[in-house]
SERO-4910 file (N, C-alpha, C, O; in steps of 0.05 Angstrom, whole numbers):
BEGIN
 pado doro    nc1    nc2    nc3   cac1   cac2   cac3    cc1    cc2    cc3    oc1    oc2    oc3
  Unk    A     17    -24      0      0      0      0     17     25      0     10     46    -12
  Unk    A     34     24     10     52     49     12     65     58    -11     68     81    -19
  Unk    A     76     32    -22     87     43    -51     72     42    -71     81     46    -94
  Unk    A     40     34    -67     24     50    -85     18     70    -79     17     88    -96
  Unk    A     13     78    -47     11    109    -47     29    134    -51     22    157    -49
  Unk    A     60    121    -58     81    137    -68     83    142    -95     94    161   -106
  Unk    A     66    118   -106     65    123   -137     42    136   -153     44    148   -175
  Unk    A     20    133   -137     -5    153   -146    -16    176   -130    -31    194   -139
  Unk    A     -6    175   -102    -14    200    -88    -31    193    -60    -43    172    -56
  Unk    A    -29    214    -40    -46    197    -16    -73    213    -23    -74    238    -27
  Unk    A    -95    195    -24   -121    207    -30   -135    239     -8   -152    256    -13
  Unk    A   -113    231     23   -120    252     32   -108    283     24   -114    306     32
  Unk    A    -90    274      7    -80    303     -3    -94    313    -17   -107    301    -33
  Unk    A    -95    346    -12   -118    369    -32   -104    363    -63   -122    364    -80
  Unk    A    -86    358    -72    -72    363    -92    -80    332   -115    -77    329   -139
  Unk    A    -88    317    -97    -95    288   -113   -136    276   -114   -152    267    -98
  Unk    A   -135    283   -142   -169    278   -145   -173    250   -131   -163    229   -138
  Unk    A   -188    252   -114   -202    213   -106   -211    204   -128   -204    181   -133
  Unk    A   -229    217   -151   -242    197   -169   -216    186   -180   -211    163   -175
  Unk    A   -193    202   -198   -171    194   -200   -163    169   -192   -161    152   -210
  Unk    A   -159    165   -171   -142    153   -145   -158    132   -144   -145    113   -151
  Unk    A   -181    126   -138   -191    111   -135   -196     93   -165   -200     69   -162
  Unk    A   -195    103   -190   -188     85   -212   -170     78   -223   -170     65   -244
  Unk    A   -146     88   -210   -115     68   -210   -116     53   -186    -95     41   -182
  Unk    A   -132     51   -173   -133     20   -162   -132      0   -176   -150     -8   -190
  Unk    A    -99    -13   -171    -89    -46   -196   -106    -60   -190   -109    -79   -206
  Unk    A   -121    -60   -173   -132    -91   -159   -166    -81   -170   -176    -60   -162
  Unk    A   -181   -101   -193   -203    -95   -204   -218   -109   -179   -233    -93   -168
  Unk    A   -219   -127   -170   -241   -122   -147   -241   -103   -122   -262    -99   -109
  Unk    A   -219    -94   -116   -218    -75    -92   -224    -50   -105   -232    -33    -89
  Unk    A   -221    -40   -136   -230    -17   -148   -261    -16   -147   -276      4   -141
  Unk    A   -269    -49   -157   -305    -45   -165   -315    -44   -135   -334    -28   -132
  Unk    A   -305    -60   -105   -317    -48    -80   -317    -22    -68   -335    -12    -55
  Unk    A   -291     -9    -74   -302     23    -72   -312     36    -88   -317     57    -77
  Unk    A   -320     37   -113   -343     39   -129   -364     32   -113   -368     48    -94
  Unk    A   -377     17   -114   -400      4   -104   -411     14    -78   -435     19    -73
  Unk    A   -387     17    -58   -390     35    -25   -396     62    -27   -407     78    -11
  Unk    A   -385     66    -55   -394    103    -58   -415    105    -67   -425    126    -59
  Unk    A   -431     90    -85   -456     82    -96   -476     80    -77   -497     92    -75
  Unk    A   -468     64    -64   -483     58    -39   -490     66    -16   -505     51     -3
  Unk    A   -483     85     -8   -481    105     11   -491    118      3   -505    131     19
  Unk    A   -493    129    -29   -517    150    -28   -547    144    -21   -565    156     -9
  Unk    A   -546    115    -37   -571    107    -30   -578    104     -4   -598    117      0
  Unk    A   -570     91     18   -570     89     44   -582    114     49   -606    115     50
  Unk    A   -564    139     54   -564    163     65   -599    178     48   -608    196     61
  Unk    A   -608    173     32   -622    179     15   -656    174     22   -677    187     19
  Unk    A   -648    146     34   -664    127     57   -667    138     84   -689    147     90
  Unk    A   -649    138    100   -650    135    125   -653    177    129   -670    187    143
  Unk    A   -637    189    116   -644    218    127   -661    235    103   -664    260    104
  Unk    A   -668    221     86   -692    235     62   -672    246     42   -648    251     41
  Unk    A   -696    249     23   -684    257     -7   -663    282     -7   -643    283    -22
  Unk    A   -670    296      8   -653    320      2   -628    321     18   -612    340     18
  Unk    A   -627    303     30   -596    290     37   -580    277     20   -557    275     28
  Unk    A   -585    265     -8   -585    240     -9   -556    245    -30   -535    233    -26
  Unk    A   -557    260    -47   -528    265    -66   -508    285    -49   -510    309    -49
  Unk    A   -490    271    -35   -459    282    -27   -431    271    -39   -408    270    -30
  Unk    A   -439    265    -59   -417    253    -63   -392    261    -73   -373    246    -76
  Unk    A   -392    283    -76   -372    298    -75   -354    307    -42   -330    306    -35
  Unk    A   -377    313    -30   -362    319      3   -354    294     19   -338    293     37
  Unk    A   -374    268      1   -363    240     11   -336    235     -3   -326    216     10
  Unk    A   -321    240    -21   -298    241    -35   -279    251    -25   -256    243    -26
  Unk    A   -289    275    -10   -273    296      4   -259    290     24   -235    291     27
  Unk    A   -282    282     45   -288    273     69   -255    258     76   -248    239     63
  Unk    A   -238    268     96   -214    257    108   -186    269     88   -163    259     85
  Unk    A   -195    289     80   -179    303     69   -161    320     89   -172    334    106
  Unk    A   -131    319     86   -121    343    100   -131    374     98   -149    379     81
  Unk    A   -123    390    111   -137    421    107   -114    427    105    -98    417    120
  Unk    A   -106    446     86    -86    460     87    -81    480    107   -100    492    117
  Unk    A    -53    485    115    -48    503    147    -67    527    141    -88    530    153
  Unk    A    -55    551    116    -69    564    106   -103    573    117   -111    595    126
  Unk    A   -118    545    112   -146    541    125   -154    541    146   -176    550    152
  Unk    A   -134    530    166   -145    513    193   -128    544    209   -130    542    233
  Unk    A   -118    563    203   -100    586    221   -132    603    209   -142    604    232
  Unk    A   -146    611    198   -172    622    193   -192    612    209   -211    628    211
  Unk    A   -195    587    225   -207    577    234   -209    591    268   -190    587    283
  Unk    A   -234    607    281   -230    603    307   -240    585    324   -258    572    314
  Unk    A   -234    580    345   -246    549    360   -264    564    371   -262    588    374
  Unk    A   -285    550    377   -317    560    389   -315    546    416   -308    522    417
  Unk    A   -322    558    437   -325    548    464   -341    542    462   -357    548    445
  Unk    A   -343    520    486   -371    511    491   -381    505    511   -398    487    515
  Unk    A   -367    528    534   -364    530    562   -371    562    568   -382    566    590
  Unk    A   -364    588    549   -376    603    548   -403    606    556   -419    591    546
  Unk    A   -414    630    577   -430    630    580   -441    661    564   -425    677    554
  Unk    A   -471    668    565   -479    685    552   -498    708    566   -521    704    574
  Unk    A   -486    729    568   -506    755    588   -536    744    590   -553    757    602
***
């Protein structure tokens, strides 16, 4: 796994497409099961929290992506111990 991920890219990097990545997977049945899990999950999600949930599949692609530093120094942390007048 490692020296496929040195040779095509780690999927959590911003810089490497997952659809990409996910179809240089050498191995045709471990390519067509993540196919199928991304397929499938919409449908699930589509089910269980309604229609207008149901296409993410792009943010499900996303999903476990590094953030670039850039992003996460923009970010402020929200308390949640704060109290309010």
């Amino acid at each position: 796994m490692k020296e496929w991920v040195g040779i095509y890219g780690d999927p959590r990097d911003p810089d490497v497409d997952p659809v990409d990545w996910i179809e240089r997977i050498p191995f045709t049945e471990t390519r067509r099961y993540v196919i199928k899990i991304m397929e499938t999950l919409q449908l699930y999600r589509s089910r269980l929290a309604g229609p207008e949930n149901a296409l993410h599949l792009v943010q499900d692609l996303n999903r476990g992506r590094r953030v670039p530093p850039s992003e996460t120094a923009s970010v402020q942390p929200v308390s949640t111990t704060a109290k309010t007048p």
